[in-house]
C-alpha positions in Angstrom: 90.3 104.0 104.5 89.2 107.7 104.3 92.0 108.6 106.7 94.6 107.4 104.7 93.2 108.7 101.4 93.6 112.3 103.3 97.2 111.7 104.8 97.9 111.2 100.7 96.1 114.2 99.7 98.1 116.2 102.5 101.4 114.6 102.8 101.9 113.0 99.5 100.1 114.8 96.5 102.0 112.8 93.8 100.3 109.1 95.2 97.1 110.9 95.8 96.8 111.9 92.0 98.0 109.3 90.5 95.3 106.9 91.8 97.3 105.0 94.6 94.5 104.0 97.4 95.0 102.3 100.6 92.3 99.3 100.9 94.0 97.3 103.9 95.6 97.9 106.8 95.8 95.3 109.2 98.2 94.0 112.1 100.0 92.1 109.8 99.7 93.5 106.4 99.0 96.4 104.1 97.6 96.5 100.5 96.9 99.6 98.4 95.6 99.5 94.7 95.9 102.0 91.7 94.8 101.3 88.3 96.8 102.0 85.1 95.3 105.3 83.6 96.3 108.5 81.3 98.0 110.4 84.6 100.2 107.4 85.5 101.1 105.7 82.2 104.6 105.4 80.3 104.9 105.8 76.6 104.8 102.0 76.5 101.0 101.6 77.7 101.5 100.2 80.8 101.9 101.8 84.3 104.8 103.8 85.1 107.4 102.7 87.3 107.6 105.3 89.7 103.6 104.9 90.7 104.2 101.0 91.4 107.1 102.0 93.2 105.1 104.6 95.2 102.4 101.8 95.8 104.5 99.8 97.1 106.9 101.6 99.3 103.1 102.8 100.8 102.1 99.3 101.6 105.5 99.3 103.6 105.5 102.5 105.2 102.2 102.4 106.2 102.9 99.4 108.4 105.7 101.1 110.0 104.0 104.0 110.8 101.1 101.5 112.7 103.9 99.8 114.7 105.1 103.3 116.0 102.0 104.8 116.6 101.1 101.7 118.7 104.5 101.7 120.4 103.8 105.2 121.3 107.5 106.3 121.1 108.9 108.8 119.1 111.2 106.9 116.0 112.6 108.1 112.8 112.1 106.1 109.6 114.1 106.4 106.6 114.3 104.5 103.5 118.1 103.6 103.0 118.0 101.1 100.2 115.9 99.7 97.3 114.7 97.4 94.6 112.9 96.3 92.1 112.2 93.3 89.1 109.0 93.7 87.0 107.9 90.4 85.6 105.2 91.5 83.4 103.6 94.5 82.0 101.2 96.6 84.4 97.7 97.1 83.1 94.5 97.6 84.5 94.4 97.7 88.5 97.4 96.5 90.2 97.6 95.4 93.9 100.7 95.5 95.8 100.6 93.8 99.3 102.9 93.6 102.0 102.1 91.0 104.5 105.1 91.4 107.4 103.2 93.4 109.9 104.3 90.9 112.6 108.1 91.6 111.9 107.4 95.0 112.4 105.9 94.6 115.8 109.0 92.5 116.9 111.2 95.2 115.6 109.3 97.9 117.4 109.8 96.0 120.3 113.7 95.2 120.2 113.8 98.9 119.2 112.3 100.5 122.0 113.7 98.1 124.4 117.4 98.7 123.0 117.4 102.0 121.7 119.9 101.3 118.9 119.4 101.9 115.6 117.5 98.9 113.6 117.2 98.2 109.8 114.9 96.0 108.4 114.1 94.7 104.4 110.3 94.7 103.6 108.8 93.3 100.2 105.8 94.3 98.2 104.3 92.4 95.4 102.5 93.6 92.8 99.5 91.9 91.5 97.2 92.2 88.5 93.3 91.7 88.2 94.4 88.1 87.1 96.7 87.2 90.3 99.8 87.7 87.9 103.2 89.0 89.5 104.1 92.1 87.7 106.6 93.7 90.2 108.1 93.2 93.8 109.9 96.1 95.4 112.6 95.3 98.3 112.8 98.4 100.7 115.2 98.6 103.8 114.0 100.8 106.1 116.0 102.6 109.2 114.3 102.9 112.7 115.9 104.9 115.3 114.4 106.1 118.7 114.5 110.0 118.4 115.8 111.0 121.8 
């Protein structure tokens, strides 16, 4: 996990000092943890918004990023849309899965294979130390083949 803890250091500062580590990354899913502290707090005493939403548009991305690199092609990615609901407040460590690693292999495929554009709507959910819900985030990502 050392690897990705130095992509975030490089590429993305803001989830590297906020706490956001990746602890899984497997063919089918992704999970990352961060736990609520000083740096990524609101005023209301529970974790920020923006650092689940970081979390969890990592657990996403991170999967997409494995299905291209094993595809070996060259392809864009782009978040077009997203959402959110928080369910309960976010305290302590908080562990956002995503678990569709084998749509994103079909994707790649059909991708590659067409060459059009593809979109496709990934969810992470956010868990406490309990196995509460706290948030799920909905992001649609954009593949295209670069040519």
């Amino acid at each position: 996990m050392f690897k990705y803890t130095l992509f975030t250091f490089f590429k993305l500062p803001s989830v590297f000092w906020t706490g956001i580590r990746t602890t899984k990354v497997t063919d089918t899913s992704c999970e990352v943890s961060v736990k609520h502290r000083w740096i990524n707090q609101n005023p209301f005493k529970s974790m920020f918004w923006a650092v689940q939403g970081m979390a969890a548009e990592l657990t996403t991305g991170l999967l997409i990023m494995k299905g291209i690199k094993e595809s070996n092609a060259k392809v864009s990615m782009l978040v077009l849309n997203n959402n959110a609901n928080f369910s309960k407040k976010a305290t302590g460590r908080i562990t956002f899965a995503c678990t569709q690693g084998a749509e994103i292999s079909q994707l790649m495929d059909e991708l590659i294979k067409s060459g059009t554009p593809k979109t496709i709507w990934m969810e992470s959910v956010g868990t406490d130390e309990a196995g509460d819900v706290v948030s799920r985030f909905n992001f649609e990502w954009t593949l295209i083949v670069k040519k």
